[in-house]
N, CA, C and O atoms as a GROMACS GRO file, in nm:
protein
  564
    1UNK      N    1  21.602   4.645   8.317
    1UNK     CA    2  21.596   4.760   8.405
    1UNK      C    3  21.729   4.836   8.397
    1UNK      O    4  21.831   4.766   8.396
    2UNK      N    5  21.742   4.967   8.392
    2UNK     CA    6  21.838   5.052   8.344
    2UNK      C    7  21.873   5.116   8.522
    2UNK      O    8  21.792   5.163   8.601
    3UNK      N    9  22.001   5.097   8.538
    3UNK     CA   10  22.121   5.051   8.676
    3UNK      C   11  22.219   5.253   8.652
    3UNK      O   12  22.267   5.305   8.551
    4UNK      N   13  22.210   5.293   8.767
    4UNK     CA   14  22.217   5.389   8.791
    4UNK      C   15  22.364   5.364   8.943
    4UNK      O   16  22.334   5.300   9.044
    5UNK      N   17  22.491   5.419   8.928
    5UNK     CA   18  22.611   5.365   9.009
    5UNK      C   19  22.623   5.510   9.037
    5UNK      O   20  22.579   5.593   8.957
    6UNK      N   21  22.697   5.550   9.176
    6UNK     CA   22  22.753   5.643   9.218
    6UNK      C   23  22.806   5.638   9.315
    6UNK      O   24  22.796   5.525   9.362
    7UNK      N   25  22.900   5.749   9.416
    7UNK     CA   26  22.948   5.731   9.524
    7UNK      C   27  22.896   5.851   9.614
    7UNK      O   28  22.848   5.954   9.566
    8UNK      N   29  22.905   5.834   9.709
    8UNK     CA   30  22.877   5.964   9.822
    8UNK      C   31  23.021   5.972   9.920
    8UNK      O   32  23.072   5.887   9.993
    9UNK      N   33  23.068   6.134   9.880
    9UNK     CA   34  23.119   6.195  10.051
    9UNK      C   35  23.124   6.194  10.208
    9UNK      O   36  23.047   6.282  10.246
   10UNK      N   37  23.183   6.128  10.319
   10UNK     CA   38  23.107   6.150  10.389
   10UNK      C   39  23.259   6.195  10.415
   10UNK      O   40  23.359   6.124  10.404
   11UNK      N   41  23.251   6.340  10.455
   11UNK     CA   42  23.384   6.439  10.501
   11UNK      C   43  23.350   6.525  10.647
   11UNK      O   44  23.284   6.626  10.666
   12UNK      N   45  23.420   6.444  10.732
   12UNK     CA   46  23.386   6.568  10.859
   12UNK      C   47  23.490   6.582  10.944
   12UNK      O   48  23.561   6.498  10.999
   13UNK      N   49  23.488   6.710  10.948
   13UNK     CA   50  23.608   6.862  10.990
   13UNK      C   51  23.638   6.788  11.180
   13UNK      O   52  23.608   6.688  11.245
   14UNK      N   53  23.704   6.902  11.195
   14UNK     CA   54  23.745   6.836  11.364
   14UNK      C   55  23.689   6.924  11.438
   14UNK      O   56  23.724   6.925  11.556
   15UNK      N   57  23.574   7.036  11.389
   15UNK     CA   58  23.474   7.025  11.502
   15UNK      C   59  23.355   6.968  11.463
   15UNK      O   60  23.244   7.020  11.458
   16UNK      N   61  23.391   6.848  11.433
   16UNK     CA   62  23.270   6.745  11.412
   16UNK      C   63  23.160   6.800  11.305
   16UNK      O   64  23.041   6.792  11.336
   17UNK      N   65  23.203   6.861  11.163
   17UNK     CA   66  23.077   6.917  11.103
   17UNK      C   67  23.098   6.827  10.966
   17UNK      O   68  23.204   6.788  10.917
   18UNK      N   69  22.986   6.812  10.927
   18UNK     CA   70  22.976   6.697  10.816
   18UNK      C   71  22.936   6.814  10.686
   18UNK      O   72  22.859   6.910  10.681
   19UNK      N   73  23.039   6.747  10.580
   19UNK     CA   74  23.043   6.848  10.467
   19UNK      C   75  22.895   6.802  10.393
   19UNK      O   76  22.865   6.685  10.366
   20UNK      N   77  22.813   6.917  10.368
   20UNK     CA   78  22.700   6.906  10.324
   20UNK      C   79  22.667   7.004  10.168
   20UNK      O   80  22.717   7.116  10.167
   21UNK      N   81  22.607   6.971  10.076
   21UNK     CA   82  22.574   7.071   9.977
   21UNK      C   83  22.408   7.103   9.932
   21UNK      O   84  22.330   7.009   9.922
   22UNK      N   85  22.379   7.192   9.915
   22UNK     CA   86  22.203   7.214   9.917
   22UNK      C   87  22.196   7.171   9.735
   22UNK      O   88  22.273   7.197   9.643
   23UNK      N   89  22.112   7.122   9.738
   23UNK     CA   90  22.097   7.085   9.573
   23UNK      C   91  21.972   7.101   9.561
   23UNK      O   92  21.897   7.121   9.657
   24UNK      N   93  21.919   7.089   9.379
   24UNK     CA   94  21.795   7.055   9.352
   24UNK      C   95  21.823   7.160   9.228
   24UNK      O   96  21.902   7.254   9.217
   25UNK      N   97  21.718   7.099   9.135
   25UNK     CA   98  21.720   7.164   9.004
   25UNK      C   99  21.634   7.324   9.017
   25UNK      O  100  21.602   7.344   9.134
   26UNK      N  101  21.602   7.412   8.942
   26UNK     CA  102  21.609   7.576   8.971
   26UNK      C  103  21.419   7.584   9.028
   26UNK      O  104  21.377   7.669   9.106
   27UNK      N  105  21.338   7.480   8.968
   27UNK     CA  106  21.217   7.477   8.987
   27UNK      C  107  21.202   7.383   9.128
   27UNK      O  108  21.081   7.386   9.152
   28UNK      N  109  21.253   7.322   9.207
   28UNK     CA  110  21.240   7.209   9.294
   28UNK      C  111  21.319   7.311   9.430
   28UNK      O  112  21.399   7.404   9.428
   29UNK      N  113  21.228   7.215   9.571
   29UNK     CA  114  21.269   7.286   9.669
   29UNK      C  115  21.406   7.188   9.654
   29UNK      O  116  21.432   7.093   9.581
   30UNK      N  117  21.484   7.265   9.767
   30UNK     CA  118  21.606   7.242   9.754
   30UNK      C  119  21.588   7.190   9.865
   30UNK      O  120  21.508   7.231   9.948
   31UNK      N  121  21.697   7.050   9.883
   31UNK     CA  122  21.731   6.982   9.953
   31UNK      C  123  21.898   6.950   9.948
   31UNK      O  124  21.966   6.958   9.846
   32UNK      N  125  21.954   6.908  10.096
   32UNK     CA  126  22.086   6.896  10.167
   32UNK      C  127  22.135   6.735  10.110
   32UNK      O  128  22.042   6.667  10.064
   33UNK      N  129  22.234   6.690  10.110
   33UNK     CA  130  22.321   6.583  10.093
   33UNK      C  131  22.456   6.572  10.084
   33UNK      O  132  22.530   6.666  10.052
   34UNK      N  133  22.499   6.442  10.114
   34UNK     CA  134  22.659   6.513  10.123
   34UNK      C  135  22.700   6.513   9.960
   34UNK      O  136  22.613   6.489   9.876
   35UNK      N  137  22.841   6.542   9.922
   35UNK     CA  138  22.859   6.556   9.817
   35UNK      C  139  22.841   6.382   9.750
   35UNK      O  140  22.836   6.281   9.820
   36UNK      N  141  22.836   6.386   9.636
   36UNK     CA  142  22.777   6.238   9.570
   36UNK      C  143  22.731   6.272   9.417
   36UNK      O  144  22.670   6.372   9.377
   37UNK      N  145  22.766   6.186   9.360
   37UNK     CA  146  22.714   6.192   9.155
   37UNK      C  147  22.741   6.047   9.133
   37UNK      O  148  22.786   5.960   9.207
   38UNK      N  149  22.696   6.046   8.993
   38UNK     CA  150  22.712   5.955   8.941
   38UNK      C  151  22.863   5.899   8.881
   38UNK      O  152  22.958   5.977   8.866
   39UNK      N  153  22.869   5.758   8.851
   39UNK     CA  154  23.011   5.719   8.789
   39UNK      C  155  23.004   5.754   8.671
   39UNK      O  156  22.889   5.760   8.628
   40UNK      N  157  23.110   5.787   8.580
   40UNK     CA  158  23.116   5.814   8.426
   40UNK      C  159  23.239   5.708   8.403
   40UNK      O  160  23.330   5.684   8.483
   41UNK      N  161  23.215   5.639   8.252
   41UNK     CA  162  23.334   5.583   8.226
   41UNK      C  163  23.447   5.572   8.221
   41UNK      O  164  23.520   5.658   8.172
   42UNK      N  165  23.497   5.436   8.283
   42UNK     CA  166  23.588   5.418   8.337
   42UNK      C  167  23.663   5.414   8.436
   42UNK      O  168  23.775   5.366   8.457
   43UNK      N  169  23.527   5.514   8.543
   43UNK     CA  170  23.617   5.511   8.665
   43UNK      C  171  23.574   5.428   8.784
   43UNK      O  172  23.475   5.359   8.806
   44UNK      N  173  23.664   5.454   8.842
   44UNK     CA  174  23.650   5.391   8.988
   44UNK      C  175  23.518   5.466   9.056
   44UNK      O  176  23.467   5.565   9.004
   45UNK      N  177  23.448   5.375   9.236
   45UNK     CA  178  23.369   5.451   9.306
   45UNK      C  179  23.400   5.541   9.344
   45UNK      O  180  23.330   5.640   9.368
   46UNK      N  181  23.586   5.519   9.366
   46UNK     CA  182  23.660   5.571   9.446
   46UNK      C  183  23.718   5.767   9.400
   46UNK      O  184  23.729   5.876   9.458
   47UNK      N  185  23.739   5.710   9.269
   47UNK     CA  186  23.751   5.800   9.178
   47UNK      C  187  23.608   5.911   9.119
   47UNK      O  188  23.626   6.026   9.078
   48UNK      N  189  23.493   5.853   9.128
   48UNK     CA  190  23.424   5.956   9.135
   48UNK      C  191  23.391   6.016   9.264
   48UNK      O  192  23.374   6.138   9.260
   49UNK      N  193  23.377   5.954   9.383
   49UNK     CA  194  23.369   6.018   9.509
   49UNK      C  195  23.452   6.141   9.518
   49UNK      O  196  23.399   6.226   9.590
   50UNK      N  197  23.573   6.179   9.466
   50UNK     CA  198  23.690   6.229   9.520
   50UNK      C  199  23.660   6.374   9.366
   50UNK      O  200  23.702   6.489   9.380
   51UNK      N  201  23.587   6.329   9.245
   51UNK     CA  202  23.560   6.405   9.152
   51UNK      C  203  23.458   6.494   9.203
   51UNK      O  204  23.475   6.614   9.222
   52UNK      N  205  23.318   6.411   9.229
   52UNK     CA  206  23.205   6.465   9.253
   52UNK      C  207  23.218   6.588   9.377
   52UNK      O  208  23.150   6.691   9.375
   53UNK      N  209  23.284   6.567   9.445
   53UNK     CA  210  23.342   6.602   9.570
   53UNK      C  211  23.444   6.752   9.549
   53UNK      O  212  23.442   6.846   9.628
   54UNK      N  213  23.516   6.746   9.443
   54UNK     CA  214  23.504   6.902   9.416
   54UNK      C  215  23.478   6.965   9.338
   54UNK      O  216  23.517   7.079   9.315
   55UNK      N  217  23.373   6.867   9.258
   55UNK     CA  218  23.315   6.971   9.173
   55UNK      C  219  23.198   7.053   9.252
   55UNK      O  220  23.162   7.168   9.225
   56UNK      N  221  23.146   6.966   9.357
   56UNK     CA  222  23.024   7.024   9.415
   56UNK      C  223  23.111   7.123   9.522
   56UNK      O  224  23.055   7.233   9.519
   57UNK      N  225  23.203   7.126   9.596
   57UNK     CA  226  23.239   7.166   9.687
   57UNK      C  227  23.350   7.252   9.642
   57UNK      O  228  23.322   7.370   9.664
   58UNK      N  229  23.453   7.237   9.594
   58UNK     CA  230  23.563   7.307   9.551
   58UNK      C  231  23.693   7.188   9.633
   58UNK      O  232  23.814   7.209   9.619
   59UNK      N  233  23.651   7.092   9.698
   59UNK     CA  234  23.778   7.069   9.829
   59UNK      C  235  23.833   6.941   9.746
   59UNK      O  236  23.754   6.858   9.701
   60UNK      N  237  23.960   6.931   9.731
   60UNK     CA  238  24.069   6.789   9.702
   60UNK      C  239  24.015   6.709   9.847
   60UNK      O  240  24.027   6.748   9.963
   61UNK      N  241  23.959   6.600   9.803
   61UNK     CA  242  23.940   6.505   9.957
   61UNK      C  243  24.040   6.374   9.873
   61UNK      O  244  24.084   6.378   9.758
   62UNK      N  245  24.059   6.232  10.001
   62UNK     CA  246  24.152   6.176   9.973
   62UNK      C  247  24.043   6.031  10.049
   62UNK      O  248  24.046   6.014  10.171
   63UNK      N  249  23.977   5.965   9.983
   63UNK     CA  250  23.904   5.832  10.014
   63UNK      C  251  23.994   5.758  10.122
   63UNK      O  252  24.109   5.716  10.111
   64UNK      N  253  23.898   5.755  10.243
   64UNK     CA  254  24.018   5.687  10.343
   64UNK      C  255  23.939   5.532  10.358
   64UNK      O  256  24.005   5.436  10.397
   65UNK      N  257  23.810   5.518  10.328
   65UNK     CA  258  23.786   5.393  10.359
   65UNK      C  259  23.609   5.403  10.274
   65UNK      O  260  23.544   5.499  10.230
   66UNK      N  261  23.581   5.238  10.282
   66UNK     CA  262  23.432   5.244  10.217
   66UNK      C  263  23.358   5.266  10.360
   66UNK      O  264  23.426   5.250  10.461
   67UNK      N  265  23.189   5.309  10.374
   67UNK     CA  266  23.138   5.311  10.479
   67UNK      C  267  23.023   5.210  10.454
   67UNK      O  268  22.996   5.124  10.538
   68UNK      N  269  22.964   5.222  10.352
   68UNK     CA  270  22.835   5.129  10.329
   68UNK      C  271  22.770   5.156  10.188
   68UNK      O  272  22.748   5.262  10.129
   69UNK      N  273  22.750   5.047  10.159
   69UNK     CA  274  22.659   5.064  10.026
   69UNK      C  275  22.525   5.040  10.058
   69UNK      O  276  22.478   4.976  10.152
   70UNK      N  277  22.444   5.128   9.926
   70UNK     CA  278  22.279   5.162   9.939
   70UNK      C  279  22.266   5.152   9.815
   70UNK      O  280  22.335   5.196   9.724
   71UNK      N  281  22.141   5.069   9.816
   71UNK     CA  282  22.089   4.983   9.661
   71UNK      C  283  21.953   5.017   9.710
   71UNK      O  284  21.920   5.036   9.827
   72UNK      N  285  21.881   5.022   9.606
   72UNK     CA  286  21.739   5.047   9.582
   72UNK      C  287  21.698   5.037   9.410
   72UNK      O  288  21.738   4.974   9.312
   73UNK      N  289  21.583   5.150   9.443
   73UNK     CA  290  21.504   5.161   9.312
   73UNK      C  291  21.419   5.254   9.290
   73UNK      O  292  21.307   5.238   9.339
   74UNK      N  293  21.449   5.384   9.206
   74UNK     CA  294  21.381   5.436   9.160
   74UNK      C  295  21.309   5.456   9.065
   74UNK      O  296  21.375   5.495   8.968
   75UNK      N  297  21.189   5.445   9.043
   75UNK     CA  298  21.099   5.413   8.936
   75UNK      C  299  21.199   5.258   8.841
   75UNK      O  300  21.239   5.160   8.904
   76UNK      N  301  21.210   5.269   8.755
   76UNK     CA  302  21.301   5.153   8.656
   76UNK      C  303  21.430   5.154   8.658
   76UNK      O  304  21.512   5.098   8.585
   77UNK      N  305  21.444   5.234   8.760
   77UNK     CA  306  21.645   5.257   8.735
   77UNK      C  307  21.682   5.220   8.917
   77UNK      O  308  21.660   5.281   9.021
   78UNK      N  309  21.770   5.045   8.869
   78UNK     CA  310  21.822   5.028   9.043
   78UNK      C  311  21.962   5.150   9.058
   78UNK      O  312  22.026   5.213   8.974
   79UNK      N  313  21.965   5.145   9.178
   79UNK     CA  314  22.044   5.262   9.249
   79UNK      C  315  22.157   5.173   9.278
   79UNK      O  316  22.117   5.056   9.284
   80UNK      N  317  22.318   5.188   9.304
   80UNK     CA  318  22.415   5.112   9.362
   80UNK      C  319  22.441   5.247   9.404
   80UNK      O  320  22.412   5.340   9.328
   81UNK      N  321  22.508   5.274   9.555
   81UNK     CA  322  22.558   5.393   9.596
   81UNK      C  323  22.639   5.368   9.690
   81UNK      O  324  22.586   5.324   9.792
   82UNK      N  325  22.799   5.389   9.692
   82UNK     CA  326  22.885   5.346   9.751
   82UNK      C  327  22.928   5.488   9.837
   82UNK      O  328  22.963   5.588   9.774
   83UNK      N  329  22.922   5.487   9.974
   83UNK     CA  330  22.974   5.576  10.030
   83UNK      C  331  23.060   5.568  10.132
   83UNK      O  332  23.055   5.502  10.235
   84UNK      N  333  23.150   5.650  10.087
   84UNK     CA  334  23.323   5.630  10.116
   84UNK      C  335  23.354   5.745  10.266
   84UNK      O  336  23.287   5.846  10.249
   85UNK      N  337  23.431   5.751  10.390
   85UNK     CA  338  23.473   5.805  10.482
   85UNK      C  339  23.594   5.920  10.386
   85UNK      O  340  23.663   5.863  10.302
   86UNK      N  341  23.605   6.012  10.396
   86UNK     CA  342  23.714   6.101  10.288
   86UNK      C  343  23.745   6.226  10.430
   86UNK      O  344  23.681   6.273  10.524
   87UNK      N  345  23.920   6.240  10.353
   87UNK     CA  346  23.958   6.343  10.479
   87UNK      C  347  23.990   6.427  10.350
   87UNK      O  348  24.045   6.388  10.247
   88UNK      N  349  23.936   6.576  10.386
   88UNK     CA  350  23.982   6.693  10.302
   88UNK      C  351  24.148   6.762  10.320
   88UNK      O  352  24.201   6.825  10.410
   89UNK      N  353  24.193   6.715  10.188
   89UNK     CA  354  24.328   6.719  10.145
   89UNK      C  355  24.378   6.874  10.082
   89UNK      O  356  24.497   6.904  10.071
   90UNK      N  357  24.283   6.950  10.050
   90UNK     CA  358  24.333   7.072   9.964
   90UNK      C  359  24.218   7.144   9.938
   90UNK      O  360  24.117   7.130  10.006
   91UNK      N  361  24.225   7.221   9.845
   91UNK     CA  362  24.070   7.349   9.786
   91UNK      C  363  24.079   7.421   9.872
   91UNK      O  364  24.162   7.436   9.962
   92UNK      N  365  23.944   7.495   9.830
   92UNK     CA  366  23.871   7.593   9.889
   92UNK      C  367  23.746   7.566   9.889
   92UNK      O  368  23.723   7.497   9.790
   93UNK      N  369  23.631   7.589   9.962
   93UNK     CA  370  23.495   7.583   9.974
   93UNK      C  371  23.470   7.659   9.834
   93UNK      O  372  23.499   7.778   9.826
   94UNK      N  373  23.419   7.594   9.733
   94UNK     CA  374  23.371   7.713   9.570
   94UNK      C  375  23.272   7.619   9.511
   94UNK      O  376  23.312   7.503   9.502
   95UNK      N  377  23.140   7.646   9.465
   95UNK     CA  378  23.084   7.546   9.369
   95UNK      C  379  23.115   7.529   9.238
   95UNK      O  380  23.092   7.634   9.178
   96UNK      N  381  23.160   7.433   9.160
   96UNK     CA  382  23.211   7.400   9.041
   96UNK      C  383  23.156   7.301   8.999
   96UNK      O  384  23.222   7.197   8.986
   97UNK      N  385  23.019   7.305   8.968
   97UNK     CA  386  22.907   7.215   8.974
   97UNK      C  387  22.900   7.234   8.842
   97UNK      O  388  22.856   7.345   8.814
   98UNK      N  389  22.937   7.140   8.714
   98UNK     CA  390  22.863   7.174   8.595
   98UNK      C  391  22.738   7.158   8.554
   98UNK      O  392  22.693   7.202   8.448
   99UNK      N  393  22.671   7.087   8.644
   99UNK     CA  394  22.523   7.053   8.627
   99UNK      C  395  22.433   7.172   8.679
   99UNK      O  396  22.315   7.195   8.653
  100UNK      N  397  22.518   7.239   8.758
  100UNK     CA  398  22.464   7.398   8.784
  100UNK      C  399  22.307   7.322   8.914
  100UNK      O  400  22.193   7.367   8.924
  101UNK      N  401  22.361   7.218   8.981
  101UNK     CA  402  22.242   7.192   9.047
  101UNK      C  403  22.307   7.182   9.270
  101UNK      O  404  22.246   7.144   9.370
  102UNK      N  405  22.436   7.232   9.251
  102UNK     CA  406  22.413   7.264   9.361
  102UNK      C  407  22.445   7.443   9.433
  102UNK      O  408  22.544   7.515   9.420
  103UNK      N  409  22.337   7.463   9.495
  103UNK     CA  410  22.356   7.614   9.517
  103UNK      C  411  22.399   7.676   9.645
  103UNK      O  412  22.367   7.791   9.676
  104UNK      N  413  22.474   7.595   9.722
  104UNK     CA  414  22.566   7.587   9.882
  104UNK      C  415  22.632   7.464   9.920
  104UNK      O  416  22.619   7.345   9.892
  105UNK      N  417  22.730   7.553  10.017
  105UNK     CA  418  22.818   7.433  10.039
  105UNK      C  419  22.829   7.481  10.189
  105UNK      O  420  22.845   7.592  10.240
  106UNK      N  421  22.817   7.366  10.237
  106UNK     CA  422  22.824   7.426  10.448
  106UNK      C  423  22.896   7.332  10.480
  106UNK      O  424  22.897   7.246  10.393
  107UNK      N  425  22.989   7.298  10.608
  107UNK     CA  426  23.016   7.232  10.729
  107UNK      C  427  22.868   7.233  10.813
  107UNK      O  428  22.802   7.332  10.845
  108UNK      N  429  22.842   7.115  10.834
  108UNK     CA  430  22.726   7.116  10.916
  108UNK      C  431  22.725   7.036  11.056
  108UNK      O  432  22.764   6.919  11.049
  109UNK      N  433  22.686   7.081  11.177
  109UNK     CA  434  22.667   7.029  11.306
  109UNK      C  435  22.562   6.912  11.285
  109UNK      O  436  22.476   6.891  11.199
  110UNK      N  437  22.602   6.847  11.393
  110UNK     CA  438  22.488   6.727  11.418
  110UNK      C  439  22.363   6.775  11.467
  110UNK      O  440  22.266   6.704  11.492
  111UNK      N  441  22.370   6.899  11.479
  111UNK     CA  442  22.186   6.956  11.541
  111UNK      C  443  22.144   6.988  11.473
  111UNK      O  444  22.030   6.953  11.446
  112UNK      N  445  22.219   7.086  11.394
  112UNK     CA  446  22.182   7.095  11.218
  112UNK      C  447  22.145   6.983  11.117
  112UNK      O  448  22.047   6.997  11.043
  113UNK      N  449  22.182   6.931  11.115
  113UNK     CA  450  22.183   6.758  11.018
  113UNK      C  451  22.026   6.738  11.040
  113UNK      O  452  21.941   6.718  10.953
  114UNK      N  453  22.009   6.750  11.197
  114UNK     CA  454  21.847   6.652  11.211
  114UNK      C  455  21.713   6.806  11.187
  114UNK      O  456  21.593   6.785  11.176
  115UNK      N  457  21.764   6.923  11.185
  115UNK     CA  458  21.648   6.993  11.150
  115UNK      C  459  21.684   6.988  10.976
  115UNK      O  460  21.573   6.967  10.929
  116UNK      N  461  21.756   6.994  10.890
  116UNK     CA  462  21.782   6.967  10.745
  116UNK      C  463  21.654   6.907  10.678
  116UNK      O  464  21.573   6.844  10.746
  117UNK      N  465  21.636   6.927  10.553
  117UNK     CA  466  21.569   6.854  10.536
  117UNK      C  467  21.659   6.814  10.377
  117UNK      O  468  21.696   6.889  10.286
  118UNK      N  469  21.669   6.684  10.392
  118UNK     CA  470  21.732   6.590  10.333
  118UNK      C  471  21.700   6.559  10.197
  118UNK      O  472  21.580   6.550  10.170
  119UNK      N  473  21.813   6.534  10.073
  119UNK     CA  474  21.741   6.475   9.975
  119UNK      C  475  21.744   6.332  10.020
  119UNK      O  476  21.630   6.291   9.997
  120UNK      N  477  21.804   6.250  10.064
  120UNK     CA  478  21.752   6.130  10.091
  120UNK      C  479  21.733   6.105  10.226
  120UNK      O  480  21.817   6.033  10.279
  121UNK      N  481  21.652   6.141  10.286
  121UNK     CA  482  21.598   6.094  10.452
  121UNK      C  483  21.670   5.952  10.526
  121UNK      O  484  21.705   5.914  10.638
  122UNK      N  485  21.666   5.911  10.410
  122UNK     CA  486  21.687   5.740  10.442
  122UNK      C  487  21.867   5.763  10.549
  122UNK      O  488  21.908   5.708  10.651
  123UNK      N  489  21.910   5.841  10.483
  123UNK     CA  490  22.083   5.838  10.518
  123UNK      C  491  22.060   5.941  10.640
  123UNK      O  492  22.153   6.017  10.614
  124UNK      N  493  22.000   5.997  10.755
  124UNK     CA  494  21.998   6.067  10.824
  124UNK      C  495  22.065   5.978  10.951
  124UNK      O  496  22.165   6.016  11.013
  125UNK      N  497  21.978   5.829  10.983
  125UNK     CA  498  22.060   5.761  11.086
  125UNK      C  499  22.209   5.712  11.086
  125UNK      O  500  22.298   5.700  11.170
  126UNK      N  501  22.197   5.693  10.978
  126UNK     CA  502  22.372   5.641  10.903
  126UNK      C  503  22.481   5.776  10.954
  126UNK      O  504  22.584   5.771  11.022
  127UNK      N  505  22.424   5.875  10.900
  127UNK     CA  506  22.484   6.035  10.904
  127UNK      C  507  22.518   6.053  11.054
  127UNK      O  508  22.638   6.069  11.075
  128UNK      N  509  22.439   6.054  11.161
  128UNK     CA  510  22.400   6.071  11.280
  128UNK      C  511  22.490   5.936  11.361
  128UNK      O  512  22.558   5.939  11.463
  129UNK      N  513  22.461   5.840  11.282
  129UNK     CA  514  22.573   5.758  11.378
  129UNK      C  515  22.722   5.799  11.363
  129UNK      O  516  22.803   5.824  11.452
  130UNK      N  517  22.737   5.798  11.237
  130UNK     CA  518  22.890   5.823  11.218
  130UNK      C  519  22.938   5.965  11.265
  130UNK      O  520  23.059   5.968  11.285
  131UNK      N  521  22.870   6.091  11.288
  131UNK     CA  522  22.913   6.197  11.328
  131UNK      C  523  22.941   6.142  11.503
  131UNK      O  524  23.052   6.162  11.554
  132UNK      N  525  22.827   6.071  11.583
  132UNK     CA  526  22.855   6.039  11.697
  132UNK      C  527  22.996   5.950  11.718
  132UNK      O  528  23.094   5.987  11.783
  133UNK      N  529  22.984   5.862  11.667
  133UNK     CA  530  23.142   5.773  11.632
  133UNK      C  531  23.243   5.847  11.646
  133UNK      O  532  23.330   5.821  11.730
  134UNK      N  533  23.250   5.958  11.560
  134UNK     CA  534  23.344   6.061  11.514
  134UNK      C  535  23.450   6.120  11.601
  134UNK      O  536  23.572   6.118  11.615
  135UNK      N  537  23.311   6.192  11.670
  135UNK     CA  538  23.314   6.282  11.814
  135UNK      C  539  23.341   6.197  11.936
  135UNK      O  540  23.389   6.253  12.035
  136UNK      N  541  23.313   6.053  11.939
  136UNK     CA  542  23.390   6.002  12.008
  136UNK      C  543  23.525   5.934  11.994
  136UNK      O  544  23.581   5.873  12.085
  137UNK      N  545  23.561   5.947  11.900
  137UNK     CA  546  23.713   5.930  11.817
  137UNK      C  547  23.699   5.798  11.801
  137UNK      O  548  23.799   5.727  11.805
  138UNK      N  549  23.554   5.735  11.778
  138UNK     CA  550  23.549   5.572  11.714
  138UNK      C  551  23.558   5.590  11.566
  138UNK      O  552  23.494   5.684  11.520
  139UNK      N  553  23.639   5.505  11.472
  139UNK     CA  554  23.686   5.445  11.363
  139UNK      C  555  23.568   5.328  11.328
  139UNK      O  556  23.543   5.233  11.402
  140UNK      N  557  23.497   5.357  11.193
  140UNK     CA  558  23.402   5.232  11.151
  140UNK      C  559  23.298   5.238  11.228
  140UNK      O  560  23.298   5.292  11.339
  141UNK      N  561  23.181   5.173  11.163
  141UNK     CA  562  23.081   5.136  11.233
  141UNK      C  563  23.013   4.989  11.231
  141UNK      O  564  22.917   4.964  11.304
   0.00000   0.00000   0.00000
């Protein structure tokens, strides 16, 4: 079975808005997620989190901690997906997406988050706890 590794963004501003990007290829509805790609050789989770992160977004973020990993399976290819807590260090909001597959970049509210409609649904409670955490100035979950 052919193993598929990546990391996810989870970046949120101090009025509590979670950095989000709309994706999907030019024929597919488009769906929200935080920033996230795959690993390429050689690197770290850590190191693509912090890549993927401005290429989709434009922003220098700085990995402050792991939050949780998500394993699955899609069709023949298992999923490893490491997603990291990141505080935005530099940039500008710009897409620099070479895959040309994301077409926005928002700060998003927690009221916003739950009308979204998600590329992975599954991460909505995860999302939703940690913005609450946040806003209450709790560390970890």
């Amino acid at each position: 079975m052919a193993e598929w590794r990546g990391a996810a963004a989870v970046c949120i501003n101090e009025q509590h808005e979670l950095l989000m990007v709309l994706q999907g290829n030019p024929e597919e509805k488009k769906t929200w997620t935080v920033p996230s790609g795959g690993l390429v050789h050689g690197e770290s989770f850590e190191q693509c989190c912090e890549r993927e992160t401005l290429e989709e977004t434009g922003y220098i973020i700085c990995v402050t901690e792991r939050l949780q990993t998500k394993r699955g399976a899609i069709g023949k290819t298992d999923i490893h997906v490491e997603y990291f807590s990141c505080t935005v260090t530099g940039g500008r909001m710009q897409i620099q997406d070479p895959d040309h597959l994301i077409h926005e970049v928002r700060w998003v509210s927690q009221d916003d988050l739950i009308e979204f409609a998600l590329s992975f649904p599954e991460d909505q409670p995860f999302l939703n706890q940690w913005l609450t955490k946040k806003k209450q100035g709790v560390d970890g979950i």
